[in-house]
N, C-alpha and C positions, 0 to 999 in steps of 0.2 A: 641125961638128956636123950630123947630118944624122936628118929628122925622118921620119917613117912615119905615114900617116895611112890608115884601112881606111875607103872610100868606097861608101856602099850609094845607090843611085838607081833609086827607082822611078818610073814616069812612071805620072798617074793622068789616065785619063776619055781613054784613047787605043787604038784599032784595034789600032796598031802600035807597042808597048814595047818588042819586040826591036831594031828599027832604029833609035830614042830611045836607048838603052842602046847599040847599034855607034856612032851618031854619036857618042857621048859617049866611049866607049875609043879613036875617032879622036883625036879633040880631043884627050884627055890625053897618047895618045902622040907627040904634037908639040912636049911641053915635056921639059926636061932632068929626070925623073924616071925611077928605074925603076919599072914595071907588074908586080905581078903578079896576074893575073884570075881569079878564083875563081867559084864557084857561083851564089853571091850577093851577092857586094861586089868590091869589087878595091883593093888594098894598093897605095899610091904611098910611094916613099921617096927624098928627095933635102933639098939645103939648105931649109934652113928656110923662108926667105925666098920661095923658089920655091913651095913647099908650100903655105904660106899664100895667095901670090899664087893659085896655082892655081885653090885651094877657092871664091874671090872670083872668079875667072875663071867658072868653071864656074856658080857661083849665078848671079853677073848674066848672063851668054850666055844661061839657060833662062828669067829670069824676065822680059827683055826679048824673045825670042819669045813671050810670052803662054803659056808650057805650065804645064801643073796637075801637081806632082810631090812628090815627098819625097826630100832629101835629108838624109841620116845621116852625122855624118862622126865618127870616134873618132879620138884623136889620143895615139898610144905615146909612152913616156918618147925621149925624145933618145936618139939614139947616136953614139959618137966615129966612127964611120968618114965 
């Protein structure tokens, strides 16, 4: 089963939210997920288990550097592939 989660992160009270935003499409492209990166959010889709890991990944990493942010995270029905 493998799950899809569409990731919006905005980084708030920062100079530079484009380079918050590249560190953060770094990061994720490092786990066994496919990316894909859109306008405004970007779609991760892999086992589940990863997926979730991730999301838990990604919250504590920004909230242990001390950043002030919003993350959005919507999470699609399951699919067999």
């Amino acid at each position: 089963m493998k799950t899809i989660a569409q990731l919006t992160f905005i980084p708030l009270y920062t100079d530079h939210p484009k380079e918050q935003v590249q560190d953060l499409l770094e990061f994720v492209a490092q786990h066994e997920v496919e990316v894909d990166v859109n306008y405004l959010s970007t779609s991760i889709k892999g086992d589940t288990e990863v997926v979730f890991n991730l999301i838990r990944e990604i919250y504590n990493t920004m909230a242990l550097e001390g950043k002030k942010f919003r993350f959005h995270v919507e999470l699609l029905s399951p699919t067999e592939e």
